[in-house]
N, C-alpha and C positions, 0 to 999 in steps of 0.2 A: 697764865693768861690764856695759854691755848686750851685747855682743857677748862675752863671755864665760860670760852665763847663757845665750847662744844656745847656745853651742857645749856647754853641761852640759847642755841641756836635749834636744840633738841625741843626745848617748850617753844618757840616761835613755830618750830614746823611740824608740832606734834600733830595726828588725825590725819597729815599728807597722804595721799594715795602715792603709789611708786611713780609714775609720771609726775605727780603736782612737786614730790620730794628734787628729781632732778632735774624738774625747771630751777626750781628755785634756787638748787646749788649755783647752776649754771650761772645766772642773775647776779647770785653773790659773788663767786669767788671767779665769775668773767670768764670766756671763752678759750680763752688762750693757758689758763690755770686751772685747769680741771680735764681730769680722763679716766677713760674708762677700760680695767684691766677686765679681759675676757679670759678663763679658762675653756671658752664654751662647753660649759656644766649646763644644765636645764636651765639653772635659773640667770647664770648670764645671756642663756639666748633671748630669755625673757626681757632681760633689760636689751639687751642689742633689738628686738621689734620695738621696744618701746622706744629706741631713741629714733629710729626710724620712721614709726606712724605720728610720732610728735614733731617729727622734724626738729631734734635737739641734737647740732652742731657739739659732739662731742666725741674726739679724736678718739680709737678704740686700737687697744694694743693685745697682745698674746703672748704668752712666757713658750718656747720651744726649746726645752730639756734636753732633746735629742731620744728620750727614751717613752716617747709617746708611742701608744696605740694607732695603726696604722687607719681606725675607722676616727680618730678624731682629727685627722689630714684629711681624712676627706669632709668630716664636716666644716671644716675651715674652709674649704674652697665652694661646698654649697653655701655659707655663711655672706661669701661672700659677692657670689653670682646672685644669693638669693635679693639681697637688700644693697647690691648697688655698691660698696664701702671699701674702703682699704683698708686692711688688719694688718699694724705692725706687726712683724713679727721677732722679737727678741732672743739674741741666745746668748748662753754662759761663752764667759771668754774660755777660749778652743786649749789656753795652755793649760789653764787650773784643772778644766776637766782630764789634760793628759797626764797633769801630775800625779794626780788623784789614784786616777786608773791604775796606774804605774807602780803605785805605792801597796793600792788596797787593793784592787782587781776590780772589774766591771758590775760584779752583784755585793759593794760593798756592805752596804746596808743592810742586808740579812746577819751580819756579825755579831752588830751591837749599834744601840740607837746611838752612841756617839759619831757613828760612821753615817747613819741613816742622816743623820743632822746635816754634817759635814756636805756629803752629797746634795741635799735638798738646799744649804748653803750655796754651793757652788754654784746648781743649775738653775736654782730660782730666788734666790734672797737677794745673793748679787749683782741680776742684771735686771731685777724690777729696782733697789735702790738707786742702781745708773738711770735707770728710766724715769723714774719718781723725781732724783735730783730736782728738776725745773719746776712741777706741780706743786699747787698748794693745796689740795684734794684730788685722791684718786677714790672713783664709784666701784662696789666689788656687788658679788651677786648673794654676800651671804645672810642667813636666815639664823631667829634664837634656837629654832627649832631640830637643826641640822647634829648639832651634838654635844656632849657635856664642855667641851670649850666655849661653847659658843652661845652660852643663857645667857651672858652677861652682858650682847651686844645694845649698841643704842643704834638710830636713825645715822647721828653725825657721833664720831670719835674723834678724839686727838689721837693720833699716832705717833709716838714715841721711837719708836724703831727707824719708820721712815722720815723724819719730822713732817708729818703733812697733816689734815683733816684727812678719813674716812666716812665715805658718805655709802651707807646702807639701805638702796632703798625698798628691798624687798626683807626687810628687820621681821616683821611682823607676820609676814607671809606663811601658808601652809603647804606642806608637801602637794595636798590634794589642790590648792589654789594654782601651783606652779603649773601641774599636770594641766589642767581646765584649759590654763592659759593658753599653754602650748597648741593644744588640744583647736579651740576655738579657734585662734588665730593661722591655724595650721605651722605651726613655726618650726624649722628645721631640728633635728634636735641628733643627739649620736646613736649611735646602732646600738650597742653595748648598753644603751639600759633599757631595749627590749630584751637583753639578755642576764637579766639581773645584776645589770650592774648600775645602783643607783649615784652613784660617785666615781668618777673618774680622773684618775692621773696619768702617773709615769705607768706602761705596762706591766713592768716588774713589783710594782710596788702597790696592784688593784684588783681585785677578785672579785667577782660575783658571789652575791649575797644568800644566806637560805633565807626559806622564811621565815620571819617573827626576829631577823636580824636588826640590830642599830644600821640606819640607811649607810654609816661611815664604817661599817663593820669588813668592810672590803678595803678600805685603805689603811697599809700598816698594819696587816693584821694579827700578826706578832705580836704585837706591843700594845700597853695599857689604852683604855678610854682616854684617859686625862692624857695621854703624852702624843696622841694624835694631830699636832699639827706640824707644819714643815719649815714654820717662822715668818709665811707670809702675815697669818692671821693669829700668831701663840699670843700668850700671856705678856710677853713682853709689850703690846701696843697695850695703852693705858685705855680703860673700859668701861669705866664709868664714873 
């Protein structure tokens, strides 16, 4: 049933511009049941102006690993000086991550992509599913365009992983679109992809890209195209 109101809900709001997409979420699935997970990546800040110049009452949260980049603290606090907002901000429960450490050591994930998992489990699967619990859609900022995981995306998903809808509303969007946006709107954005770094995570785990790279060619960069994601966004959410 869920993934079939995905898919009617996908032709009802096909052609949506990214604002007209998260009114309309908002509308459906109510105020109180819908939010919005920020990595502040380029294109989540895109949607964070957008909820802003639309004035679209929608609660905005942020996953905090512990092993971020010290310029994307600080865009979190221009994030939020800029546009007025409270950013939850969420972290992995303190014991798993001691377990973990304890067992694997602090740069597990350079081992073997079951440890890579494991970690990305612990610091980010885990306490977006605690956070997700209550929502019946969470808005993310990603694009078909971003990388071989991700051609299969639609507008609205059924999420399987987290049971919720997925609402995409920059699905269709171009790298070069996001840039404009930014650009245009003057919109805050992190320091680190004036330094090639077009994707940003955990420190350890993101490099700056050369040219003529895949823009995800910095995250994980060890390991295959296709095994590139962290389980917020894999294969396991049903996709079409």
């Amino acid at each position: 049933m869920s993934i079939e109101t995905a898919s009617t809900l996908n032709a009802a709001w096909s052609g949506a511009s990214p604002a007209e997409a998260i009114s309309l979420a908002l509308d459906y699935f109510g105020e109180e049941k819908i939010t919005f997970s920020t990595s502040l990546g380029a294109e989540d800040q895109v949607i964070t102006d957008i909820l802003w110049r639309q004035n679209l009452r929608v609660p905005v949260f942020t996953l905090d690993t512990g092993r971020l980049p010290e310029e994307t603290y600080r865009l979190l606090d221009e994030t939020r000086l800029r546009y007025g907002i409270k950013v939850e901000v969420i972290f992995p429960e303190a014991e798993s991550v001691q377990k973990m450490q304890t067992a694997h050591g602090p740069n597990l994930f350079y081992n073997s992509i079951e440890n890579r998992r494991e970690c990305c489990r612990i610091r980010k699967v885990e306490p977006l599913s605690r956070k997700l619990s209550s929502f019946s859609a969470w808005i993310c900022g990603l694009r078909r365009s971003q990388s071989v995981t991700r051609n299969q995306l639609d507008l609205v998903q059924w999420d399987e992983a987290f049971g919720l809808y997925k609402i995409n509303p920059l699905v269709d969007a171009t790298e070069a679109w996001v840039w404009e946006y930014i650009r245009s709107h003057n919109v805050p954005y992190n320091a680190l992809h004036d330094k090639g770094y077009p994707s940003i995570g955990c420190a350890p785990c993101t490099r700056a890209i050369e040219p003529g790279e895949d823009i995800r060619a910095g995250r994980w960069w060890w390991e295959q195209p296709e095994l590139k994601e962290c389980g917020l966004h894999g294969a396991h959410a049903h996709q079409r």
